[in-house]
C-alpha positions as CSV (number, residue, x, y, z in Angstrom):
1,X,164.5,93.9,-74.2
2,X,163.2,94.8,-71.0
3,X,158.9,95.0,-70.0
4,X,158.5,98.5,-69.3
5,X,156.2,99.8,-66.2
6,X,153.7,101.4,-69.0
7,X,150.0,100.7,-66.9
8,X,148.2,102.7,-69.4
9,X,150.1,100.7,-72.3
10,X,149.4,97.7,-70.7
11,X,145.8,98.4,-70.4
12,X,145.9,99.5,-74.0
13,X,147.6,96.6,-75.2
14,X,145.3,94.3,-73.2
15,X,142.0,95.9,-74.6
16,X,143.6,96.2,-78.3
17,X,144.4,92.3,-78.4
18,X,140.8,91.6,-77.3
19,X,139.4,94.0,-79.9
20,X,141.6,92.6,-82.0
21,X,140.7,88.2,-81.4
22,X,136.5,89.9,-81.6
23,X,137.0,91.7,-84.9
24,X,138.4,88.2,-86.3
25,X,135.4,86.4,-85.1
26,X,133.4,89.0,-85.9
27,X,135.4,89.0,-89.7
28,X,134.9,85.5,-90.3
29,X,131.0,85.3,-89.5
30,X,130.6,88.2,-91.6
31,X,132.7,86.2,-94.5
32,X,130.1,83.2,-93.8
33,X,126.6,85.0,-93.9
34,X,127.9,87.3,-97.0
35,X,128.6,83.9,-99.1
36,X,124.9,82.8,-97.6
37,X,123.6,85.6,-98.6
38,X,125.3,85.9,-101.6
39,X,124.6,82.7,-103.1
40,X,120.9,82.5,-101.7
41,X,120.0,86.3,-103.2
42,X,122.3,87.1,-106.0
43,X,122.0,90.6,-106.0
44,X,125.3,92.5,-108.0
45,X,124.6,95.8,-106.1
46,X,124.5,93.9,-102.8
47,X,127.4,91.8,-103.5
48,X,129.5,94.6,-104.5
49,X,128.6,96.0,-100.8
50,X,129.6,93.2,-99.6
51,X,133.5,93.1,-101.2
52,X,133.3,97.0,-100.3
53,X,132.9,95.9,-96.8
54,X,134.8,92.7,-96.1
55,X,138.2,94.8,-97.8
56,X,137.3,97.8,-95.1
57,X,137.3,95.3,-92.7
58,X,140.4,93.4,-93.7
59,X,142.2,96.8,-94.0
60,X,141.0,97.2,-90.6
61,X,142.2,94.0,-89.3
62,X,146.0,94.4,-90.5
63,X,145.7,98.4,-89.3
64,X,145.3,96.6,-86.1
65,X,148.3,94.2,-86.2
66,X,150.3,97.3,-87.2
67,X,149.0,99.1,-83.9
68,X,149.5,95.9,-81.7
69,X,152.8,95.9,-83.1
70,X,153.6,99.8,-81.9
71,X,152.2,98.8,-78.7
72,X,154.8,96.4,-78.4
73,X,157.8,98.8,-79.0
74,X,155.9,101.1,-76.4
75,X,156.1,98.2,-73.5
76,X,159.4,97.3,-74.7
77,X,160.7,100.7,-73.5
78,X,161.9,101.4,-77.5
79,X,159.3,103.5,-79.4
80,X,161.0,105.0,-81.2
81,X,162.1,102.9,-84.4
82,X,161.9,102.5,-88.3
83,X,159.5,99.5,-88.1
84,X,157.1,102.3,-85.9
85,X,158.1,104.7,-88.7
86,X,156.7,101.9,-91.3
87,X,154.0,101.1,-89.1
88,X,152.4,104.2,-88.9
89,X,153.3,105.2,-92.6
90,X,151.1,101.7,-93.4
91,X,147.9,102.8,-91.0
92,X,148.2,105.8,-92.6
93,X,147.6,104.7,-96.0
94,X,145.6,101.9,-94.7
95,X,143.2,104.5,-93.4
96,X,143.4,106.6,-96.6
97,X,142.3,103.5,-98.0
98,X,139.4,102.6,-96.0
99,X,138.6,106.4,-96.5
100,X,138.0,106.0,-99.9
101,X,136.4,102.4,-99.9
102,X,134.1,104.8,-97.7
103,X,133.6,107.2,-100.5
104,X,133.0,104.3,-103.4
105,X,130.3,102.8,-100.9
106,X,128.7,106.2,-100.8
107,X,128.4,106.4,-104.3
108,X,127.3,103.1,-104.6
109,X,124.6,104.2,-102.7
110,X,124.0,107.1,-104.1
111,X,123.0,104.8,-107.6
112,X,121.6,102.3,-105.5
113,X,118.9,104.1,-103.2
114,X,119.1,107.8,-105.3
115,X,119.9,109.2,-101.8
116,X,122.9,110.5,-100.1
117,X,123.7,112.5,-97.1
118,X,126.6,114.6,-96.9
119,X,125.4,117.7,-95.2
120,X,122.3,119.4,-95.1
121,X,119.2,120.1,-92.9
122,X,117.1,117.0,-91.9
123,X,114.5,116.9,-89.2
124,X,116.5,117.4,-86.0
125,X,119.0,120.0,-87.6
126,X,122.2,119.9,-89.3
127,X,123.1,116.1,-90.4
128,X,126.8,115.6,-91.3
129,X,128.2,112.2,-93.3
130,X,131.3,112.5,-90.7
131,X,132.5,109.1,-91.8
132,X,133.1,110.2,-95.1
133,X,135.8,112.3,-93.3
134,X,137.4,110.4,-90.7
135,X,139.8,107.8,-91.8
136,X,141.0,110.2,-93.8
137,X,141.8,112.7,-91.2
138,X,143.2,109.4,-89.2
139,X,145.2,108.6,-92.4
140,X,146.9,111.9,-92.4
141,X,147.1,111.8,-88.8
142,X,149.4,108.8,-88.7
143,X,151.0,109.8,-91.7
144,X,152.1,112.9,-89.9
145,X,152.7,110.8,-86.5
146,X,155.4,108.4,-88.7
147,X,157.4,111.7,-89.6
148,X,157.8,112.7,-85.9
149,X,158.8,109.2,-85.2
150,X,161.3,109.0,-87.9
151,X,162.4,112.6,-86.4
152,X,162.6,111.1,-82.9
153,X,164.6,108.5,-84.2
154,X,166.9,110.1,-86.2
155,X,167.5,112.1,-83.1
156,X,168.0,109.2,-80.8
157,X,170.8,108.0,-83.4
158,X,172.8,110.9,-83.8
159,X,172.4,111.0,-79.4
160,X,173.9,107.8,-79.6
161,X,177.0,108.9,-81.4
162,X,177.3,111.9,-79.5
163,X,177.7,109.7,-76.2
């Protein structure tokens, strides 16, 4: 298929892919200092942080293969397909997901440290948890995007036989 004259794609793709090779590195340190850590100071609570965080993060990584991957279509001049469709449907529940890994590491810290944050007054006014909320907005969000997409392309098949 043909490159498309997307700049702002092109940008996007260029700063995704090095977001993308930095959160590996950045993946695979984390991997090595939570087995040092692990292993030096046993600690169950702390090592159940740890899984919590290195699946986040894994989710994360393969939400960002999936996004690379739409990226692609985009400079390809062909957006609108059922692997976009299945792309977004997977960040969605990807980020659902994540959303509720969020929530179990709240709790966890909730038992942990007897302290939790959701909302409420603190010292320089209203405090909000928002991350508690914001993959799962996200989730929904690309859940909704893959049903325009699937729309789009149902439409672009039908305009197709019409032709």
């Amino acid at each position: 298929m043909k490159k498309a004259g997307f700049p702002t794609a092109r940008a996007l793709s260029a700063f995704v892919n090095t977001f993308f090779i930095i959160s590996i590195i950045v993946f695979l340190l984390s991997v090595i200092a939570i087995v040092y850590s692990s292993i030096t100071y046993p600690n169950w609570e702390n090592i159940i942080i740890y899984l919590l965080f290195l699946t986040a993060f894994f989710i994360a990584l393969i939400t960002m293969i999936k996004l690379r991957q739409i990226i692609r279509t985009i400079l390809e001049g062909e957006p609108f397909t059922l692997e976009n469709v299945h792309n977004f449907r997977t960040i969605g529940i990807l980020s659902l997901a994540i959303g509720a890994i969020n929530f179990i590491f709240t709790l966890v810290s909730i038992i942990k440290d007897r302290q939790l944050v959701i909302f409420g007054l603190g010292e320089g006014g209203i405090i909000l948890n928002i991350g508690l909320f914001l993959f799962i907005f996200f989730g929904l969000f690309a859940l909704v995007l893959a049903e325009i997409f699937k729309l789009s392309y149902q439409i672009k098949e039908e305009n197709k036989l019409t032709i």
